[in-house]
C-alpha positions in Angstrom: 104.9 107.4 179.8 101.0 105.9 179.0 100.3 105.9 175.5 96.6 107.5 176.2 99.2 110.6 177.6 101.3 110.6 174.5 97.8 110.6 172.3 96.8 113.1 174.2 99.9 115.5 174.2 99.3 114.8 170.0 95.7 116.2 170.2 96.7 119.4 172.1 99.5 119.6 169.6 97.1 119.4 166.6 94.9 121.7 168.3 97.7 124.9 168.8 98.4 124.2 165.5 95.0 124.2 164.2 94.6 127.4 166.2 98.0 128.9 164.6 97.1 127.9 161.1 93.8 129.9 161.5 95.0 132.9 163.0 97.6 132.6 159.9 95.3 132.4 157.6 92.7 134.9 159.0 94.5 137.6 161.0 91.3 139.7 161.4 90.0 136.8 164.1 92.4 138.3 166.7 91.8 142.0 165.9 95.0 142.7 163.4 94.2 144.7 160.2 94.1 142.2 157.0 96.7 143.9 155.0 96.4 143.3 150.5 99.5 140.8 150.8 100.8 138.3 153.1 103.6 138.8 155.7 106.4 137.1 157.0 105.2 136.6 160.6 101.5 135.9 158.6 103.7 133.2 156.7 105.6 131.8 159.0 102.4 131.3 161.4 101.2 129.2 158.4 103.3 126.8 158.1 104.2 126.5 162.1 100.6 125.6 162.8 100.7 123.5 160.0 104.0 121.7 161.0 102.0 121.1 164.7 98.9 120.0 163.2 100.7 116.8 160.7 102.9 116.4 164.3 100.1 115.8 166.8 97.7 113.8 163.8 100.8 111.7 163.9 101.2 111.7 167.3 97.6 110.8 168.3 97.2 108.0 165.2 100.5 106.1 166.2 100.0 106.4 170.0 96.2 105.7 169.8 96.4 102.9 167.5 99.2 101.0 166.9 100.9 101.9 170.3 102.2 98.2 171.1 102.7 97.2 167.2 106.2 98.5 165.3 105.6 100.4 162.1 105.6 98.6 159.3 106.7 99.9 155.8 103.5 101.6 154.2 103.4 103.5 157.6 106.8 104.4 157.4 106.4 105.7 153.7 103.2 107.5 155.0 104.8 109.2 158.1 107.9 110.2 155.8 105.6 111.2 153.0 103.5 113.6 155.9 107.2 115.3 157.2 108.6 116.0 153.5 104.7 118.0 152.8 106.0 120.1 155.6 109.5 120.6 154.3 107.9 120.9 151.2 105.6 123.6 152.2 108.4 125.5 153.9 110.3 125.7 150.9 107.7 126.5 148.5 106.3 129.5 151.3 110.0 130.9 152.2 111.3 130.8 149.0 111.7 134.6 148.2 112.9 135.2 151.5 115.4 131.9 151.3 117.1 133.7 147.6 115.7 131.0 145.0 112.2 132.9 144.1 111.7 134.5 141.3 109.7 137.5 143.4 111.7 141.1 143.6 109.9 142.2 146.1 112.1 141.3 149.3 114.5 144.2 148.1 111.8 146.2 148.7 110.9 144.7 152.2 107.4 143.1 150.9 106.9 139.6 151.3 105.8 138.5 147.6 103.5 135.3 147.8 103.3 134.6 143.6 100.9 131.8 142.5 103.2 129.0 142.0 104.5 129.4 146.2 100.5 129.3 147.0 100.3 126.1 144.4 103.0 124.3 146.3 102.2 125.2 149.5 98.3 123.8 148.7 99.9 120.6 147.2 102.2 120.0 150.2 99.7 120.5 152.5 97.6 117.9 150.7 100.8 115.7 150.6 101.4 115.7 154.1 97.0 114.9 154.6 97.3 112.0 152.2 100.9 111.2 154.5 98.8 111.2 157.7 95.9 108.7 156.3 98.1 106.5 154.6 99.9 106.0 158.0 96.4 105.3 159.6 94.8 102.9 157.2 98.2 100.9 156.2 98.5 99.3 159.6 96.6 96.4 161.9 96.4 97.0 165.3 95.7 93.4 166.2 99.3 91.7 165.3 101.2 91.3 168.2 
């Protein structure tokens, strides 16, 4: 398969997830009623089109420039530092649901977001952003 299609497949990828991560975020853009908290599906939207966004910058980077040159080590560390945001994210966000959150509310059915899961979810996010550019920076596309 071309590289250019492989770049490509990542841009469509970061765009769904884009697209995901705002519908997440803002549920009113596709006519659902914003509700005082945040729900599961609302939650789990979040973090999938946030998982597809760090997957096709990734994607796209690698494939657009450094598709002939291997990885060297700072890109390694920035590609593995852009996939544990996301883990990290995921943990932080299901955390309640997963038993080791210190929210009640899941007996009750409500998904209970405190500020600490908001906190790390914001800082893995930023984790996985700072993952991305070290990965594009770190490399030289020239050395063959």
């Amino acid at each position: 398969m071309e590289s250019w299609c492989v770049a490509q497949f990542g841009i469509v990828l970061g765009a769904l997830g884009f697209v995901l991560l705002v519908i997440g975020l803002f549920p009113g853009l596709v006519g659902r009623l914003p509700n005082p908290g945040v729900g599961l599906i609302q939650l789990i939207l979040i973090l999938v089109g946030f998982s597809l966004l760090v997957f096709g910058a990734l994607l796209y980077v690698k494939f657009t420039f450094y598709a002939t040159v291997p990885s060297n080590l700072t890109q390694q560390i920035g590609s593995r530092l852009g996939l544990t945001g996301i883990v990290f994210a995921t943990i932080s966000g299901l955390a309640d649901i997963l038993g080791f959150g210190s929210s009640a509310g899941i007996a009750a059915g409500d998904v209970v977001i405190g500020q600490l899961q908001i906190a790390g979810i914001i800082g893995s996010f930023f984790l996985s952003a700072l993952g991305v550019l070290i990965y594009t920076v770190a490399g030289d596309p020239d050395v063959n």
